[in-house]
C-alpha positions as CSV (number, residue, x, y, z in Angstrom):
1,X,95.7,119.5,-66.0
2,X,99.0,120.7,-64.8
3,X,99.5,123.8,-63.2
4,X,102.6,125.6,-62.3
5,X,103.0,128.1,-59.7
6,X,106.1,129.3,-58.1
7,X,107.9,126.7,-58.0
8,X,104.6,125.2,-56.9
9,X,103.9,121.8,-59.4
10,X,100.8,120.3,-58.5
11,X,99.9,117.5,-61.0
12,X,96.3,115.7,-61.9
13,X,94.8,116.9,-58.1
14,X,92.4,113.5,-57.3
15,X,89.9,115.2,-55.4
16,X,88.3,111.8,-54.2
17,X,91.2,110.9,-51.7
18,X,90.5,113.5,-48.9
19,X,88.5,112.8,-46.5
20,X,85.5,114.3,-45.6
21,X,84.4,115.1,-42.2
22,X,81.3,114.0,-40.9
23,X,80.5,115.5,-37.2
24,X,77.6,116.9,-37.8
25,X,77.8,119.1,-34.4
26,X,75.8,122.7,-34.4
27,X,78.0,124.2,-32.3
28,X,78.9,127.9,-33.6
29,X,82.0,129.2,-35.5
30,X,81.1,132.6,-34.1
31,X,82.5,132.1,-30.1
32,X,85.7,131.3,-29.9
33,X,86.6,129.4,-27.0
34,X,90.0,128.6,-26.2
35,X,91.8,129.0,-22.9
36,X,93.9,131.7,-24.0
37,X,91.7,133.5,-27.1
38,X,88.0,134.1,-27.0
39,X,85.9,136.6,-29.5
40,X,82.5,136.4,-30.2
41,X,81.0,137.6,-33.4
42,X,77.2,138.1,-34.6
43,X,75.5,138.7,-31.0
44,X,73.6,141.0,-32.5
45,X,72.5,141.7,-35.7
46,X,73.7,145.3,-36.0
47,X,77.0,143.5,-35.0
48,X,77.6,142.7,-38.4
49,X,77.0,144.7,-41.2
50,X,78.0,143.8,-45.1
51,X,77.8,145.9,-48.0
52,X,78.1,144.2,-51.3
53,X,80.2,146.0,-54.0
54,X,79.2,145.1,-57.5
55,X,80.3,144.9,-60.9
56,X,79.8,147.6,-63.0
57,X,76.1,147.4,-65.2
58,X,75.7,149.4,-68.1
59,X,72.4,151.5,-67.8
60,X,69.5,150.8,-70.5
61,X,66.1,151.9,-71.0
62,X,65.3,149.7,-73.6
63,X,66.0,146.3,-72.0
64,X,63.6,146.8,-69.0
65,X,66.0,144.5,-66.8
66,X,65.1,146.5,-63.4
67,X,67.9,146.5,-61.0
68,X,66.9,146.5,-57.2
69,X,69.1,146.9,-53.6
70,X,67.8,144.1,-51.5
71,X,68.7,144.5,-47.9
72,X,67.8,142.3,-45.0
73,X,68.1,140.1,-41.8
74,X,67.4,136.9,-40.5
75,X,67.6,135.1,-44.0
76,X,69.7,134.1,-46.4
77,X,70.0,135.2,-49.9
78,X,68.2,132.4,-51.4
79,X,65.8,132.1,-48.7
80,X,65.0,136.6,-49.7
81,X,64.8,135.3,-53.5
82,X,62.2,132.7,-52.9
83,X,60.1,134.8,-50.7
84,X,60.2,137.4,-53.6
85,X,59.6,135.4,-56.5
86,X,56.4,133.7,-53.8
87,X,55.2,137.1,-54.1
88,X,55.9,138.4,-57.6
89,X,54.6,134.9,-58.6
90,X,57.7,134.7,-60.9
91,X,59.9,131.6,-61.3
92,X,63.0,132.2,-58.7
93,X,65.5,132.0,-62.0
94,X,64.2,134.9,-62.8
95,X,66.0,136.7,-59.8
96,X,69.5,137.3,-60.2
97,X,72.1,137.8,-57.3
98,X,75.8,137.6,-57.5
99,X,76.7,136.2,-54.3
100,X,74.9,134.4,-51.1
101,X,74.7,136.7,-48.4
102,X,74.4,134.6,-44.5
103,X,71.2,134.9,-42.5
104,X,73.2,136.7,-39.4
105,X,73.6,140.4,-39.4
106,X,72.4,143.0,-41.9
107,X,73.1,142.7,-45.8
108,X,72.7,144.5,-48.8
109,X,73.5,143.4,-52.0
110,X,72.1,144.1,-55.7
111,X,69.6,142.0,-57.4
112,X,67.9,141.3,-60.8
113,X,64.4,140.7,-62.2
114,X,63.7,139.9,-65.6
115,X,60.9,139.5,-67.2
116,X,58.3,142.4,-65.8
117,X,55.4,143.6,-67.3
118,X,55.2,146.5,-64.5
119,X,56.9,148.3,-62.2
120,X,57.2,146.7,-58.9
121,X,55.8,148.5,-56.0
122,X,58.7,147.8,-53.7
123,X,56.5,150.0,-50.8
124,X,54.0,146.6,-51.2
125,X,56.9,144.2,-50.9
126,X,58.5,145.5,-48.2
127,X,55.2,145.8,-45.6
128,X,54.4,142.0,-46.6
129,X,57.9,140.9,-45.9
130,X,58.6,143.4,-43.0
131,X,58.3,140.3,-40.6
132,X,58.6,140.1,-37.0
133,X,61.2,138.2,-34.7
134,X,64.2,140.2,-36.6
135,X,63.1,138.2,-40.4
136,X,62.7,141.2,-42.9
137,X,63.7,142.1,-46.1
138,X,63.5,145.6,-48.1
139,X,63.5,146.2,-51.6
140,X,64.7,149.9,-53.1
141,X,64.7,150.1,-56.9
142,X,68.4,151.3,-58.4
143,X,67.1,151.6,-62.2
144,X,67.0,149.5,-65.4
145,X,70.0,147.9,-67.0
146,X,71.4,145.9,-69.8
147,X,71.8,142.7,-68.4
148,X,70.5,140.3,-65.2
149,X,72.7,139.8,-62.4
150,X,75.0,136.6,-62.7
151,X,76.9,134.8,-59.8
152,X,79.9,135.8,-59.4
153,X,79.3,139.5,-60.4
154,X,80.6,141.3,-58.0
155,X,84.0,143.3,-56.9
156,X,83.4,142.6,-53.1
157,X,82.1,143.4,-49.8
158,X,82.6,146.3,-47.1
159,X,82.2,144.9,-43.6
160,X,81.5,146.6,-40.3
161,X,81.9,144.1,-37.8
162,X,81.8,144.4,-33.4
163,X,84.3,141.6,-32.1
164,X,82.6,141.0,-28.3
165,X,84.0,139.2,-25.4
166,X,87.6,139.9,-25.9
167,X,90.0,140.3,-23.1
168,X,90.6,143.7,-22.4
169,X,94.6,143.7,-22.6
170,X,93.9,142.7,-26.4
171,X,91.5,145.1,-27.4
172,X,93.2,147.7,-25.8
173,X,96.5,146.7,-27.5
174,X,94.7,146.4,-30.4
175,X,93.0,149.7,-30.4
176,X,96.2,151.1,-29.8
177,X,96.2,151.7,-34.0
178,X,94.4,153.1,-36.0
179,X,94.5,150.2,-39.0
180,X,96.4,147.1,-39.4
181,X,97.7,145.3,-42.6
182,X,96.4,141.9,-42.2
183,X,96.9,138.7,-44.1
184,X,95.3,135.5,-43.6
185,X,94.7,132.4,-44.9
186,X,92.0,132.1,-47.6
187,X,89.7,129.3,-46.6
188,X,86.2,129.0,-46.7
189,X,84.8,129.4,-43.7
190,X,81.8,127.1,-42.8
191,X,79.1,129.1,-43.9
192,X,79.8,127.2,-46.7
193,X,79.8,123.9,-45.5
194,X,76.0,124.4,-43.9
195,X,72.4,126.4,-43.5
196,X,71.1,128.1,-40.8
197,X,69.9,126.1,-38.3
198,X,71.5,122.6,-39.7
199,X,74.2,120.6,-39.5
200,X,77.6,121.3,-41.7
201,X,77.0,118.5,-44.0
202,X,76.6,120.6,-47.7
203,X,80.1,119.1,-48.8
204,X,78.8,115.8,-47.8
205,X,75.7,116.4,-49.9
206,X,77.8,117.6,-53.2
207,X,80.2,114.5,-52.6
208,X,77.3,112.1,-52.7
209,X,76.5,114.6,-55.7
210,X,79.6,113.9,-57.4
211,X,80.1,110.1,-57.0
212,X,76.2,109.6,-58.1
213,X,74.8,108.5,-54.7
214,X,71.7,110.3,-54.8
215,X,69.9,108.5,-52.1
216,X,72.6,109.0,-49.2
217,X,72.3,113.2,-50.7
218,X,68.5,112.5,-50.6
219,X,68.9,111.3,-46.6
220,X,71.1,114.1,-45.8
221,X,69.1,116.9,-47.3
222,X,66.0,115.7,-45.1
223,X,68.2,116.4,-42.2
224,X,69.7,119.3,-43.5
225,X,67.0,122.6,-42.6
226,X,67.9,123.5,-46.5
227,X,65.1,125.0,-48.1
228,X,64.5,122.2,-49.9
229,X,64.5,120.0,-46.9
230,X,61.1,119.7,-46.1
231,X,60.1,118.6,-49.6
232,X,62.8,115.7,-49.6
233,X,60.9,114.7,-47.0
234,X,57.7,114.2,-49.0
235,X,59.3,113.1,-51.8
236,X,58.4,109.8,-53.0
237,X,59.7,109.2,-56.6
238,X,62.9,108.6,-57.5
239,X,65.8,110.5,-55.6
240,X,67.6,111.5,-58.7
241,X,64.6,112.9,-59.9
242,X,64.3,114.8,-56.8
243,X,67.4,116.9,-57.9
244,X,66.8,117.7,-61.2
245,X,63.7,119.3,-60.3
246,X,65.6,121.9,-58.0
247,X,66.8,125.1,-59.2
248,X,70.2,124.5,-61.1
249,X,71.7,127.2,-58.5
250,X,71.1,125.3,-55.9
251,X,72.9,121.8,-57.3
252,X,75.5,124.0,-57.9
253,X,75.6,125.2,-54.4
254,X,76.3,121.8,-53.1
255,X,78.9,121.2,-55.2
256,X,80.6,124.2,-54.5
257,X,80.7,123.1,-50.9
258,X,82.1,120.0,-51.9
259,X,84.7,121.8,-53.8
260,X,85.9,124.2,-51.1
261,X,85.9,122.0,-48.5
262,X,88.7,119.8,-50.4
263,X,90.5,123.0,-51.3
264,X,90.7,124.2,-47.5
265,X,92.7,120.5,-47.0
266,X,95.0,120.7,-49.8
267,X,96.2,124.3,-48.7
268,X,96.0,123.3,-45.0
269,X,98.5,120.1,-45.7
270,X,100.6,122.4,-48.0
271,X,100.8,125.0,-44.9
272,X,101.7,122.5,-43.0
273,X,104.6,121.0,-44.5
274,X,106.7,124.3,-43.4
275,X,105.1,125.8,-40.8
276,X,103.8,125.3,-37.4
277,X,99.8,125.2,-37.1
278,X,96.8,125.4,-34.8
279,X,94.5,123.0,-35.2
280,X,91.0,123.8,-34.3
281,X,87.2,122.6,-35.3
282,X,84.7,125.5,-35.7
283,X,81.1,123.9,-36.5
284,X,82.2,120.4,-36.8
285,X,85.1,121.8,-39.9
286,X,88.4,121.5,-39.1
287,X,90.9,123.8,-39.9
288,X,94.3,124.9,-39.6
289,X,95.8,128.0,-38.7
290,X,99.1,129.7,-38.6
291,X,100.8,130.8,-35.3
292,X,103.4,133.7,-36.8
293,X,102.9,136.2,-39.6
294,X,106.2,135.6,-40.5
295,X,104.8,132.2,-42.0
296,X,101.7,133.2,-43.3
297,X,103.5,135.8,-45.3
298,X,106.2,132.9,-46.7
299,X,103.3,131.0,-47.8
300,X,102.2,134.1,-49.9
301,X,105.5,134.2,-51.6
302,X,105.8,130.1,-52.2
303,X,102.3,129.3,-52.7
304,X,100.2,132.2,-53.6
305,X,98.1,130.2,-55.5
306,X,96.1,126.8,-55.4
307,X,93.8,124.9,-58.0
308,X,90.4,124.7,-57.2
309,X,88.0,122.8,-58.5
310,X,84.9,124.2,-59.7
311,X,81.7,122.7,-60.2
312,X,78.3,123.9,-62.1
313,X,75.3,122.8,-63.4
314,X,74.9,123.8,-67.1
315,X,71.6,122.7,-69.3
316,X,71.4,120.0,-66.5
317,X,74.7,118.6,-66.7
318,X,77.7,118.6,-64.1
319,X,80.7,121.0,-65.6
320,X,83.8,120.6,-64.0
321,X,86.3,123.3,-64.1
322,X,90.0,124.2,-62.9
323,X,90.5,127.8,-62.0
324,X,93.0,129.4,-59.1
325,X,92.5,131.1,-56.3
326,X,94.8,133.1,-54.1
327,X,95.7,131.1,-50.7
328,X,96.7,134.3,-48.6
329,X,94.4,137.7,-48.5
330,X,96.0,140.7,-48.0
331,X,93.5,143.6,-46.3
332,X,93.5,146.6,-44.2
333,X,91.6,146.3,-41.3
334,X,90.6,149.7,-39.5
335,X,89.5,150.2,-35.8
336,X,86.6,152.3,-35.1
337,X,85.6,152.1,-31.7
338,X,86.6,150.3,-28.3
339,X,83.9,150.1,-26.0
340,X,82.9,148.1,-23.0
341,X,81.5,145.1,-23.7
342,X,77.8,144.9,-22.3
343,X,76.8,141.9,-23.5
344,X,79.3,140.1,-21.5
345,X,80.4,141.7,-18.5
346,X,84.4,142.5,-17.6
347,X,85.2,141.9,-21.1
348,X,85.5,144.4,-24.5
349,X,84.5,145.2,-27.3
350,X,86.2,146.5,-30.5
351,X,84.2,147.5,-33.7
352,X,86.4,147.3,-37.0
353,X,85.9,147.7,-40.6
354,X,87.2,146.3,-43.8
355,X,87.1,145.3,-47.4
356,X,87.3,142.0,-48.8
357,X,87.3,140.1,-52.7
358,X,84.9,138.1,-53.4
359,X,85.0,134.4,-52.1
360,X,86.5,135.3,-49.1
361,X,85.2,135.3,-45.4
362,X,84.9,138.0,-43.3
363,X,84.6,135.3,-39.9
364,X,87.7,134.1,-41.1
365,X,90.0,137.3,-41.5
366,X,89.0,138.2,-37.8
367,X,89.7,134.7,-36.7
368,X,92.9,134.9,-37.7
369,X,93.5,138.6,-36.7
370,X,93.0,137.7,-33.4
371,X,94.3,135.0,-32.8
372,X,97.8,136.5,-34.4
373,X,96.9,139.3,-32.0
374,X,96.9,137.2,-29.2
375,X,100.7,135.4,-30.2
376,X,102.7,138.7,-31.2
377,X,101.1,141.0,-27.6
378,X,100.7,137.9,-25.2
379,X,103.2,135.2,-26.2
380,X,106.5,135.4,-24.5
């Protein structure tokens, strides 16, 4: 496949010839620590608050396919559909979702059941899974529609997010206006490249996926803290067979990582050919980041699009498929509030909110926007 893109010709892409990284170091994307930018993000969970805007689903009383809002803390999407299907005692296909919301802060999203006899008593669901040590999940019913919820369903998500331990001079320039246009770079941000509480080794995981090395995938979901982890572990058949017992979503998850991680390699050595870069390594990923605007909004007009590879799991089969997707996001980023910071003394905090398409990363537009902050106020 050939695809042509302003002035952009980028021939059959051999996605086996990058190199995948494989420090598998914990340390957190969310603290930025250089010596002359530093943020913090997701301190607390009210820090950072996401509100998922959907597709648009026909109403229907005849189809019984009951729509719910699912909001909650401390887990992950998948991690809220297995607890429900546990107690609905419903296969977890049977829930819909149209993106994976992250375990830190507080989501809401929209999600489908099909197959119900009943009405669910969400009041029930909620005080079993209203759990302590900030792990809860609440359900509130929306209504019945025409169809379940499929990934990739979605318009978006709104984000409210506190930025702590800045340096005061930059929130206070920052806070200065009222809203900024901001573009960054559109790479996946290494929520996708791990779970919580595991190493970033997913892409390494769909790679071993992709090449058919399904012992080396078995090995590194035991060490992974996936949800399927602790059942590798006691697995004792074959380790193919291990994976096509697993919910087709979750294959596909993997593989996705996979995917994405190459992408973020090819636009970062395209960016690079140009422009001057930061390098840095947030959770053991490595990326690349632009030092001006000026470049970042070149690379819009060259190279506003890049081939990416997508892969899924149909009727238990690896599908491969080439789509595009935009290497610069455009967004307007709005300040709300500047405020002492008093989780970490002598420093700020600024609270800002945004909206963003779906696939992109909220961690990753503020990364950017302030580190750009920190070149065009500080740099002389």
């Amino acid at each position: 496949m050939t695809i042509e893109n302003h002035g952009l010709k980028i021939g059959n892409l051999s996605m086996n010839n990058i190199e995948l990284n494989t420090n598998s170091s914990k340390y957190s994307p969310n603290t930025f620590l250089r010596k002359d930018v530093q943020y913090c993000l997701k301190k607390v969970p009210t820090d950072f608050l996401v509100e998922e805007v959907p597709h648009f689903y026909k109403p229907s009383i005849e189809k019984q396919i009951w729509h719910f809002q699912l909001r909650k803390e401390g887990m992950t999407t998948s991690e809220a559909v297995k607890n429900i299907a546990n107690i609905l005692e419903i296969p977890e296909s049977h829930i819909g979702y149209a993106g994976l919301k992250d375990e830190d802060g507080i989501t809401s999203q929209r999600i489908s059941i099909q197959s119900l006899s009943r009405n669910i008593d969400t009041h029930a669901i909620n005080a079993h899974l209203d759990m302590a040590s900030g792990k809860w999940l609440s359900l509130h019913e929306v209504g019945c529609f025409e169809e379940n919820i499929k990934i990739g369903q979605l318009v978006g998500n709104s984000f409210r997010i506190v930025i702590r331990n800045l340096d005061k001079p930059i929130a206070h320039a920052l806070a200065k206006q009222t809203s900024y246009h901001h573009a960054f770079i559109n790479y996946y941000d290494t929520q996708r490249f791990g779970v919580p509480g595991g190493p970033s080794t997913t892409h390494l995981i769909g790679q071993a996926f992709h090449h058919g090395k399904w012992e080396k995938a078995l090995s590194l979901i035991c060490q992974s803290a996936s949800p399927e982890a602790q059942a590798a572990q006691k697995w004792q058949g074959k380790a193919e067979h291990f994976f096509h017992q697993l919910d087709p979503r979750r294959l596909s998850f993997y593989y996705a990582s996979y995917g994405s991680y190459q992408w973020n390699n090819l636009v970062a050595q395209e960016f690079q050919r140009y422009h001057q870069a930061l390098h840095v390594m947030r959770s053991s990923i490595p990326y690349v980041l632009p030092t001006a605007y000026s470049d970042v909004m070149t690379f819009a007009a060259t190279t506003s699009w890049y081939p990416f590879t997508r892969f899924n799991i149909v009727n238990g089969k690896k599908v491969e498929k080439q789509s595009l997707r935009p290497t610069i996001v455009h967004t307007f980023i709005k300040v709300i509030d500047l405020n002492e910071d008093h989780e970490f003394p002598d420093r700020s905090s600024l609270t800002v909110e945004f909206f963003l398409p779906s696939g992109c990363y909220a961690t990753m537009a503020v990364c950017q926007f302030i580190h750009l902050a920190n070149k065009q106020f500080f740099t002389v």
